[in-house]
C-alpha positions as CSV (number, residue, x, y, z in Angstrom):
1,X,23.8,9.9,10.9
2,X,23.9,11.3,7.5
3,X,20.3,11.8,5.8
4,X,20.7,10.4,2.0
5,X,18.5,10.9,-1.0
6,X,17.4,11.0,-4.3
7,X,17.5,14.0,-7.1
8,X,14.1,15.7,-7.8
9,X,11.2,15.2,-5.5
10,X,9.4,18.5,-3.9
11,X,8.9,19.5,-0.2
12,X,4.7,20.0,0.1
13,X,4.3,21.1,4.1
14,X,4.3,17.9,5.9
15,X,0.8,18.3,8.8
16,X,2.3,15.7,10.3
17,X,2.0,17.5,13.4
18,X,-1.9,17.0,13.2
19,X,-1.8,13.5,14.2
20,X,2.0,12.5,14.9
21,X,1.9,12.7,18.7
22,X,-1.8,10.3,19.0
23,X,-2.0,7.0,20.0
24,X,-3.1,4.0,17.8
25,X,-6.7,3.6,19.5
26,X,-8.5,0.6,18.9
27,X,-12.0,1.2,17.8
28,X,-15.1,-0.6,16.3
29,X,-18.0,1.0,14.1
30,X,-20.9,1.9,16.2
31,X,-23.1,-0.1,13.7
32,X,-21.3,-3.3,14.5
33,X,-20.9,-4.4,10.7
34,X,-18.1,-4.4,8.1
35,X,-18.3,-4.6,4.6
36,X,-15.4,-6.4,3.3
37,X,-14.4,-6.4,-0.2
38,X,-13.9,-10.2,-1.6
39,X,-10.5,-9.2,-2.9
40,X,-7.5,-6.8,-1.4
41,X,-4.8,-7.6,-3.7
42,X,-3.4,-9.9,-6.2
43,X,-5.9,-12.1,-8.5
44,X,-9.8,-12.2,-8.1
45,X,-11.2,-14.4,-5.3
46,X,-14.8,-15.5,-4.9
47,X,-17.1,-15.7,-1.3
48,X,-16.8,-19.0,0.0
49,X,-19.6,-18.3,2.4
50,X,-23.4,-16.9,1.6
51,X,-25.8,-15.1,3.4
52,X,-27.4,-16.2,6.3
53,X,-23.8,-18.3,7.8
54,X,-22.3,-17.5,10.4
55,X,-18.9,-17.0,10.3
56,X,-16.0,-16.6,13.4
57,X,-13.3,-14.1,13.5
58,X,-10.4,-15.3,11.0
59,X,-12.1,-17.8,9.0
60,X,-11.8,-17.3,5.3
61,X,-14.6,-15.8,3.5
62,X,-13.0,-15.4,-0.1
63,X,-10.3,-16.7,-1.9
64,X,-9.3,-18.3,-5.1
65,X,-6.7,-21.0,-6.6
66,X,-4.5,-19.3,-8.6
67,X,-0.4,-18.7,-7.1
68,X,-1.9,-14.7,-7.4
69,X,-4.7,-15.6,-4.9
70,X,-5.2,-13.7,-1.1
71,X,-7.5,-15.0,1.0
72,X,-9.6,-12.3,2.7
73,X,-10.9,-13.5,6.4
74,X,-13.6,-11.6,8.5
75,X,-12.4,-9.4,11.0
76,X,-15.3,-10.1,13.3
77,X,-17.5,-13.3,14.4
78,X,-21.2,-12.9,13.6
79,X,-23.7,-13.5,10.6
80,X,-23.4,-12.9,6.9
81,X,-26.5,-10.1,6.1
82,X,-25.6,-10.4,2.2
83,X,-23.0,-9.6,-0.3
84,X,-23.2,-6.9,-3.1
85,X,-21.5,-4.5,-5.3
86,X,-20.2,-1.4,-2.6
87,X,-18.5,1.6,-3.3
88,X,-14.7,1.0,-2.7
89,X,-11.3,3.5,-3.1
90,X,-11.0,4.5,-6.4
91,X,-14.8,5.8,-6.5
92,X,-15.9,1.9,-8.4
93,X,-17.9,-0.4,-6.9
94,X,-17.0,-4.1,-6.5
95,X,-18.6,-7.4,-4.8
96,X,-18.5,-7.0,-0.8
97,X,-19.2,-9.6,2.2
98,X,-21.4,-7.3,4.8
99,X,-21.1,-8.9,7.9
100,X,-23.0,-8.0,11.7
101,X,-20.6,-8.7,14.3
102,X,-22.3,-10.5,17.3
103,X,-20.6,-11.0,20.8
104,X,-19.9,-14.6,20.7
105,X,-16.5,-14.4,20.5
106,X,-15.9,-17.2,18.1
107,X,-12.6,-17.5,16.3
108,X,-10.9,-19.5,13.5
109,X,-7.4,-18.4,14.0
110,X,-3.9,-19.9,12.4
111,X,-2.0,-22.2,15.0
112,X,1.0,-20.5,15.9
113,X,4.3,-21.6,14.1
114,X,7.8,-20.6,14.6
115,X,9.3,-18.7,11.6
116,X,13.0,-19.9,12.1
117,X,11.9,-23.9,12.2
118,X,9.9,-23.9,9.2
119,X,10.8,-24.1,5.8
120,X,10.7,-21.2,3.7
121,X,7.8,-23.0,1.9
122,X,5.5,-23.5,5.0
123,X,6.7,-19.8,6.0
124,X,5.7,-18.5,2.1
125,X,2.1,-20.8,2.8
126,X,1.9,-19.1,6.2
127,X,2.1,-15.7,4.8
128,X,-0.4,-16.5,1.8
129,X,-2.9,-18.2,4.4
130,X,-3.0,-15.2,6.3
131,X,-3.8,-13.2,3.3
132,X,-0.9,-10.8,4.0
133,X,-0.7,-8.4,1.2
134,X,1.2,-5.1,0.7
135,X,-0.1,-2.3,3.2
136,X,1.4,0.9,1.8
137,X,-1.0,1.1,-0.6
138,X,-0.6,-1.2,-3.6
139,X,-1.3,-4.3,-2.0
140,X,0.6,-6.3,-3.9
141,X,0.8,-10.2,-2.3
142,X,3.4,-10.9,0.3
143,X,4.2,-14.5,-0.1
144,X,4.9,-13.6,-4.1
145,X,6.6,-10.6,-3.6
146,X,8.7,-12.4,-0.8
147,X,9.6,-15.5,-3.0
148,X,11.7,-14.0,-6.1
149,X,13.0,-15.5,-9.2
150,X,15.4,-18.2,-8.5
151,X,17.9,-16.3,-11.0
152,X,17.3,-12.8,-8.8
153,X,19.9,-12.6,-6.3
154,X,18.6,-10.3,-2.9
155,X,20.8,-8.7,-1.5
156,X,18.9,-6.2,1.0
157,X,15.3,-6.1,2.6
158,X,14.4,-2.7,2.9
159,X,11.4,-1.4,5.7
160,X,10.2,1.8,3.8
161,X,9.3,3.5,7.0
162,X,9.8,6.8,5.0
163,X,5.7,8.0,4.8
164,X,6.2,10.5,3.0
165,X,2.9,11.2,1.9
166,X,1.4,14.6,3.8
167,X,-0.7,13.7,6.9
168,X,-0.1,10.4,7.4
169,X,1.6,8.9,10.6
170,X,0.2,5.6,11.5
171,X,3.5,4.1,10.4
172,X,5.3,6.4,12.5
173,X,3.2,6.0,15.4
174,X,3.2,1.7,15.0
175,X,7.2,2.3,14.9
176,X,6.7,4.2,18.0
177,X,4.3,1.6,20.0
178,X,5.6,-1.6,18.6
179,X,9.4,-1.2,17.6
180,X,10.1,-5.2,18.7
181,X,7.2,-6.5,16.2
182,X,8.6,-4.3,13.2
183,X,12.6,-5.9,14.0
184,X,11.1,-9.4,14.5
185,X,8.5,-9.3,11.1
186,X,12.0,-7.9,9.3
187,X,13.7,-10.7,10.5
188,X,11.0,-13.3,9.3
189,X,11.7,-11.6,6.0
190,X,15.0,-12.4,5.9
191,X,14.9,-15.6,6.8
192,X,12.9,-16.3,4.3
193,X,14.2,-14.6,1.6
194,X,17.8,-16.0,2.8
195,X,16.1,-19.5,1.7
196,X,14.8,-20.5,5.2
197,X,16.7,-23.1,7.7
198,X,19.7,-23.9,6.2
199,X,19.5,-21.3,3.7
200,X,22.3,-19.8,1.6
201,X,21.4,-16.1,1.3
202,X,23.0,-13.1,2.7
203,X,21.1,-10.5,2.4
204,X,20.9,-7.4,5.2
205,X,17.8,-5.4,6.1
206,X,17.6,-1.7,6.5
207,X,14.9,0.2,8.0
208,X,14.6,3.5,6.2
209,X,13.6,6.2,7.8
210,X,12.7,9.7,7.0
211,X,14.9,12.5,8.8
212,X,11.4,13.9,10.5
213,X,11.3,10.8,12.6
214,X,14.7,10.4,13.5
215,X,14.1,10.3,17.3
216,X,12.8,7.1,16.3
217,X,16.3,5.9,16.1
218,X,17.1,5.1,19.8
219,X,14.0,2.4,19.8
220,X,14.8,1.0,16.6
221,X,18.4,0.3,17.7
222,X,17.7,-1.0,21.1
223,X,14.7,-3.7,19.6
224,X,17.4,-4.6,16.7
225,X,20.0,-4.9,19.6
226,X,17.4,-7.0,22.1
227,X,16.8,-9.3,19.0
228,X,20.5,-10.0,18.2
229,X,20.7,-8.8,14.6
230,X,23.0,-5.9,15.4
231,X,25.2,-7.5,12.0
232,X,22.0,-8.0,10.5
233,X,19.4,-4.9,10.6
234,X,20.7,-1.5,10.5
235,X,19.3,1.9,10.6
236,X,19.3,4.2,7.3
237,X,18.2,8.0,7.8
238,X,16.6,9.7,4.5
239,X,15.8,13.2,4.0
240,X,12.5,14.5,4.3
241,X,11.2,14.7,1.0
242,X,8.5,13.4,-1.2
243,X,8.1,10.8,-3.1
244,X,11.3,9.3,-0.8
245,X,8.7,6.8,-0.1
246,X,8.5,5.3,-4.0
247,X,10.3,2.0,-4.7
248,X,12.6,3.5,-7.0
249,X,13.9,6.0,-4.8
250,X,13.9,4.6,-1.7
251,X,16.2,1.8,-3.1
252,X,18.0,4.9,-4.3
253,X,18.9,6.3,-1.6
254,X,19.7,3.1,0.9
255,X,21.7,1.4,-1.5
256,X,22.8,3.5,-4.4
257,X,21.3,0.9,-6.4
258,X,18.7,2.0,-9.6
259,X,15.6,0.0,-10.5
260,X,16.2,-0.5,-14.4
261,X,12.9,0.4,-16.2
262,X,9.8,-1.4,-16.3
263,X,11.8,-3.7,-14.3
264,X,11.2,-4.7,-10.4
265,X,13.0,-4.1,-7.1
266,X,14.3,-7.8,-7.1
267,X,16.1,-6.6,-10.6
268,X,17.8,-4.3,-8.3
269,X,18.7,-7.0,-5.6
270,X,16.2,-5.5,-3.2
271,X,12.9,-6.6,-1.4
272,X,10.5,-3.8,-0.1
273,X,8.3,-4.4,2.9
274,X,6.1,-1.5,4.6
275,X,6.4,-1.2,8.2
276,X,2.3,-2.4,8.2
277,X,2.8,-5.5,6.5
278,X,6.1,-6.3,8.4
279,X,4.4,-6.1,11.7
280,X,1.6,-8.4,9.8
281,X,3.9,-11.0,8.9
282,X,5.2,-11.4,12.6
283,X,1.6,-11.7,14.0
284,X,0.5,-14.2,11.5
285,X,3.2,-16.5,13.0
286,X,3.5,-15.9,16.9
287,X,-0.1,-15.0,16.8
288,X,-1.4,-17.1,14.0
289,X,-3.6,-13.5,13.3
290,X,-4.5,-13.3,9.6
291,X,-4.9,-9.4,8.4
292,X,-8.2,-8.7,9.3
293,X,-7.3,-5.6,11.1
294,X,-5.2,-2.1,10.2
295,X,-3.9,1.2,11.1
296,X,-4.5,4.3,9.6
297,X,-4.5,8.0,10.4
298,X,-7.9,10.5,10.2
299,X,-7.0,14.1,9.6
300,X,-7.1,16.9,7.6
301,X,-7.8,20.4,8.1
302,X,-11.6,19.8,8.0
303,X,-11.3,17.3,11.3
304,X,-11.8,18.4,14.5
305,X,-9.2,16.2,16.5
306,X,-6.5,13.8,13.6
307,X,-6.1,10.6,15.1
308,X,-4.6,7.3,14.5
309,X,-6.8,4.6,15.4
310,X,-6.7,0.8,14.5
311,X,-9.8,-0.8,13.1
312,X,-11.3,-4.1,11.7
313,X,-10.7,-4.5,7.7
314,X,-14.2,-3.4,6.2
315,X,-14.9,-0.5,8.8
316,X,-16.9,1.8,6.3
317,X,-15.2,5.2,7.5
318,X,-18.8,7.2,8.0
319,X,-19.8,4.6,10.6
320,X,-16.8,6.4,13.1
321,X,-18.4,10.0,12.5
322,X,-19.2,11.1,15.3
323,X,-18.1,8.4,18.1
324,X,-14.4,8.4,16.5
325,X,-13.8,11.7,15.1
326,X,-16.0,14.8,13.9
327,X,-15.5,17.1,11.4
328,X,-15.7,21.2,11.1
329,X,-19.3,22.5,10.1
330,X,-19.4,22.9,6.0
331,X,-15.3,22.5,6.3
332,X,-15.0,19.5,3.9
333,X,-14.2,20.7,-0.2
334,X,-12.2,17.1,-0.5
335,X,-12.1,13.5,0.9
336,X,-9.0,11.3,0.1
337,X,-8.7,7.8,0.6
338,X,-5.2,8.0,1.3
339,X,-2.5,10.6,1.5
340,X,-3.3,14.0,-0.8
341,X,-0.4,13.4,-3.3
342,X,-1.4,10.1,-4.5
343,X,-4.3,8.9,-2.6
344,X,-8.1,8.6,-4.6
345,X,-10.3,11.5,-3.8
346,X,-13.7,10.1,-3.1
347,X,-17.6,11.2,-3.6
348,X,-18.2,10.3,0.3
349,X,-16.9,8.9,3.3
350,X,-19.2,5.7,2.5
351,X,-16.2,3.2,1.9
352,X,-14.8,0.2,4.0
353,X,-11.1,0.6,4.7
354,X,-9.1,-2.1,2.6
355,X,-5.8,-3.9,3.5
356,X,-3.7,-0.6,1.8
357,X,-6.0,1.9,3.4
358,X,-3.1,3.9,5.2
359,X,-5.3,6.9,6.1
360,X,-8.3,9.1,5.2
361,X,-7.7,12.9,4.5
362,X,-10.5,15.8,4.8
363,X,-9.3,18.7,3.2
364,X,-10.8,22.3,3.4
365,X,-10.6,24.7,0.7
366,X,-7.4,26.3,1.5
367,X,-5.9,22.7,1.3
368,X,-6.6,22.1,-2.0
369,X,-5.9,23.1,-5.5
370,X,-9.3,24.2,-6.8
371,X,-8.0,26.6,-10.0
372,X,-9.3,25.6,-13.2
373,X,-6.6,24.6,-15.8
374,X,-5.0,26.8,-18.0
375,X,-2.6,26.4,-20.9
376,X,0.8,24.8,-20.4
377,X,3.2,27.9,-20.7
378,X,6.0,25.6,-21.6
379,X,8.0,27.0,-18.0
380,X,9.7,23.2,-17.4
381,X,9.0,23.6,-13.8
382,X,7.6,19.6,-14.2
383,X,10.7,18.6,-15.5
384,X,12.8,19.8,-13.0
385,X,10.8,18.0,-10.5
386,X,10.4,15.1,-11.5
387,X,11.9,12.4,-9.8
388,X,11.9,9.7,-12.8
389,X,13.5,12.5,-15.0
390,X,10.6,12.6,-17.6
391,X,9.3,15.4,-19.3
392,X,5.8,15.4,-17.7
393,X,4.9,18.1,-20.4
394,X,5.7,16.3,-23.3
395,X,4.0,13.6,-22.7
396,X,0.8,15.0,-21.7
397,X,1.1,17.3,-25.2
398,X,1.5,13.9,-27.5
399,X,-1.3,12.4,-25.4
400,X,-3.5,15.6,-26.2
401,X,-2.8,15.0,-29.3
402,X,-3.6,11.5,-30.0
403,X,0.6,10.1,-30.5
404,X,0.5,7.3,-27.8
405,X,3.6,6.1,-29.0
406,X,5.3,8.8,-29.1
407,X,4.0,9.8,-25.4
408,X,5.8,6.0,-24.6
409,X,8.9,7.4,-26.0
410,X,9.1,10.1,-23.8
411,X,8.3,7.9,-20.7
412,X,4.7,7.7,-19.7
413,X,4.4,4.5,-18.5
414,X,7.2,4.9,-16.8
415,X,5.7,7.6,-14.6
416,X,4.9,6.6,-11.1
417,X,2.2,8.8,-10.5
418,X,3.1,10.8,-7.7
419,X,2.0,14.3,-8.3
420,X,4.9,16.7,-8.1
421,X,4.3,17.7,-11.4
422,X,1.0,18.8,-11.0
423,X,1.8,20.6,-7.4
424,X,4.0,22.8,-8.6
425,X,2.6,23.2,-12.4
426,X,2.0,27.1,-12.3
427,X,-1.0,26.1,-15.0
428,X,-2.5,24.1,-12.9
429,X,-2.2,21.4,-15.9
430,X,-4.5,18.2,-15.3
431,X,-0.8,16.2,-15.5
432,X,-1.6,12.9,-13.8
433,X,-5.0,12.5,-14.6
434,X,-3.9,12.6,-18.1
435,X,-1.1,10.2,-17.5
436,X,-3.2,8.2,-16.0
437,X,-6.2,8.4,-18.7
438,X,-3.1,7.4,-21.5
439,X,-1.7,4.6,-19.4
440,X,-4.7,2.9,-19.5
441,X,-5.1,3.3,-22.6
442,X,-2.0,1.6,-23.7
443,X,-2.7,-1.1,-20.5
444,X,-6.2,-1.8,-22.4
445,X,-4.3,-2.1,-25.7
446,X,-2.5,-4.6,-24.7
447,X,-4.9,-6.4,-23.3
448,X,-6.9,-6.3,-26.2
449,X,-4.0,-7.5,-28.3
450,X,-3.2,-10.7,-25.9
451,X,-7.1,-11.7,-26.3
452,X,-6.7,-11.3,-29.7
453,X,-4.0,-13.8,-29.8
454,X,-5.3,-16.1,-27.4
455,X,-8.4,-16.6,-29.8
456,X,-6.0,-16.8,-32.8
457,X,-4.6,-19.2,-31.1
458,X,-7.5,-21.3,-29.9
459,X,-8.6,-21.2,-33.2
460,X,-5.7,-22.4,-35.1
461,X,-5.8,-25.2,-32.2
462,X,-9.3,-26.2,-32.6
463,X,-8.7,-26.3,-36.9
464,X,-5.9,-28.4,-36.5
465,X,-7.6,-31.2,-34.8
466,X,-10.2,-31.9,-37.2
């Protein structure tokens, strides 16, 4: 099978090897409490239960009204000690549930509901009541995502089952365990976005996968084969290289197809699900299991023994130190929530893991870029790197120097943030945190602008009925 791919992109070494031959282990903090954060994607919810209740494993403890809105469910049965602001990925705090798991084994679980006899509105309701959200990071709602413009014909459902991100291999090691539930949630994608019983749509889904996991193959093939959707799901090897793993490039290199800008992947005729969330989607209907548990990976240079281990949703990632894993004596320079390219370096490992919580990194020194920043020297090493085909550079010099519209010009909020500009930046130019710094900028802008209008237009409403 021929590897396909995208221009640009870099090749940072992989240490997959750390942690791409362990087991998903179950496991449970030794402190028996989580501390779930009341919203994991899509719109703000609020608790619907206070301290002091007692709550059972799958009941809803936040959620909110709006067609935006994901439920969040406790992971555990027990009692409610209090909820506060906790530190969270991204090094902000934000309004937690903290819950002590007792050994009652209450639960409050979905009845079970076959996917292929519902209507793609119960299945879209199903999705949404199990709070499924994206789990490769953004977290973007399932039953929206899965539920496109009438007007946007879909053509393919991809599985990015690339993981490109240094590190990480829970995604290859649930491929590995659990091949049958990855083909079976991809086929309860495509029956819904193929309009549900009796629906019209054609569309075909492709697992894409990187060519470092291509012995994968062979148990992909056989569950698509055991599940009858040999016409339906195939197989597309990419090559090893990052950001393969980025919407716009993994439709790319499947399809051929190109995301127009500032557009989506539905613009493109394409749905993207991660191999987490597939797997999701499948238990929330033949197990009526909402997402209140994950995978992720633990490595880095500065752990003793990487593993992959599977825990409740609001695990705070200090509570498995020392039962879990251990790290090397004074070996930790840098903790990641998330991959090292594009994950959120954090100030400790005192944060729950979150829906898109796809791994925790502990870098040493040697792992990690350290130099101080130096002047740009203009070498257009960025540009040829860059994926997107922006000038990296440019854009960070008009941000420097105060021209935000001209820095839009040349593409910044069109950048994806994936780092390969800064990793090979001789320089060691701050790129992406400045990208960052002037895309919200322009984000807050606008917002500013739309609550400007929106109390011009009150007003004008309010005057005109006197």
């Amino acid at each position: 099978m021929r590897a396909k791919t995208f221009k640009g992109g870099i090749h940072p070494k992989e240490y997959k090897e750390l942690s791409n031959n362990c087991p998903i282990t179950p496991v449970f903090p030794s402190t028996k409490t989580v501390t779930i954060p009341v919203t994991m994607g899509g719109a703000p919810n609020q608790p619907v239960v206070k301290a002091g209740d007692e709550v059972s494993r799958g009941q809803v403890i936040s959620t909110g009204e709006g067609f935006m809105n994901c439920p969040v469910h406790s992971p555990v049965s027990g009692k409610v000690k209090k909820i506060q602001n906790c530190l969270i990925t991204g090094n902000s705090t934000a309004p937690c549930i903290i819950i002590e798991a007792d050994d009652s084994g209450r639960e409050s679980l979905l009845p079970v509901l076959n996917p292929f006899e519902c209507t793609k509105e119960d299945a879209l309701k199903r999705i949404r009541e199990a709070g499924i959200v994206g789990m490769g990071g953004a977290s973007f709602p399932a039953h929206v995502k899965l539920n496109p413009p009438a007007d946007k014909i879909i053509d393919y459902v991809l599985i990015n089952a690339a993981e490109c991100e240094p590190y990480l291999t829970c995604d290859e090691r649930t491929i590995k365990k659990t091949p049958s539930k990855l083909v079976d949630g991809l086929s309860i994608i495509l029956h819904i976005v193929n309009g549900g019983k009796g629906g019209s749509g054609k569309a075909k889904g492709i697992i894409v996968l990187e060519d470092n996991k291509e012995y994968l193959i062979p148990d992909l093939e056989k569950a698509i084969s055991d599940a009858g959707q040999n016409d339906t799901i195939s197989v597309c090897l990419v090559k090893t290289k990052y950001p393969q793993g980025a919407e716009k490039f993994i439709v790319s290199a499947a399809t051929g197809r190109e995301i127009p800008s500032a557009k989506l992947p539905a613009d493109a005729g394409c749905v993207i699900s991660n191999v987490g969330t597939a797997c999701a989607i499948s238990d929330a209907f033949r197990l009526g299991l909402p997402l209140i548990e994950r995978s992720l990976t633990i490595s880095g240079g500065a752990v003793e023994k990487p593993v992959n281990i599977r825990v409740p949703v609001g695990t705070i990632i200090s509570d498995l130190m020392p039962e879990v894993f251990q790290l090397k004596e004074n070996a930790v320079v840098k903790i990641i929530s998330g991959g090292p390219m594009m994950g959120f370096a954090m100030a400790c490992a005192d944060f729950p893991v979150a829906k898109g919580t796809s791994g925790v990194t502990f870098l040493t020194e040697k792992e990690t870029f350290l130099e101080e920043e130096s002047q740009c020297i203009s070498c257009g090493s960025c540009v040829a790197k860059c994926a997107m085909r922006l000038s990296p550079a440019l854009i960070v010099r008009e941000l420097k120097a105060g021209n935000l519209e001209k820095a839009k010009s040349f593409g910044l909020m069109d950048c994806i943030e994936c780092g390969c500009c800064a990793f090979v930046c001789p320089a060691k130019v701050n790129l992406i945190q400045r990208i960052r710094l002037g895309k919200g900028i322009v984000r807050q802008k606008i917002a500013e602008e739309k609550a400007k209008a929106a109390a011009k237009a009150a007003a004008e409403k309010s005057e005109g009925g006197k």
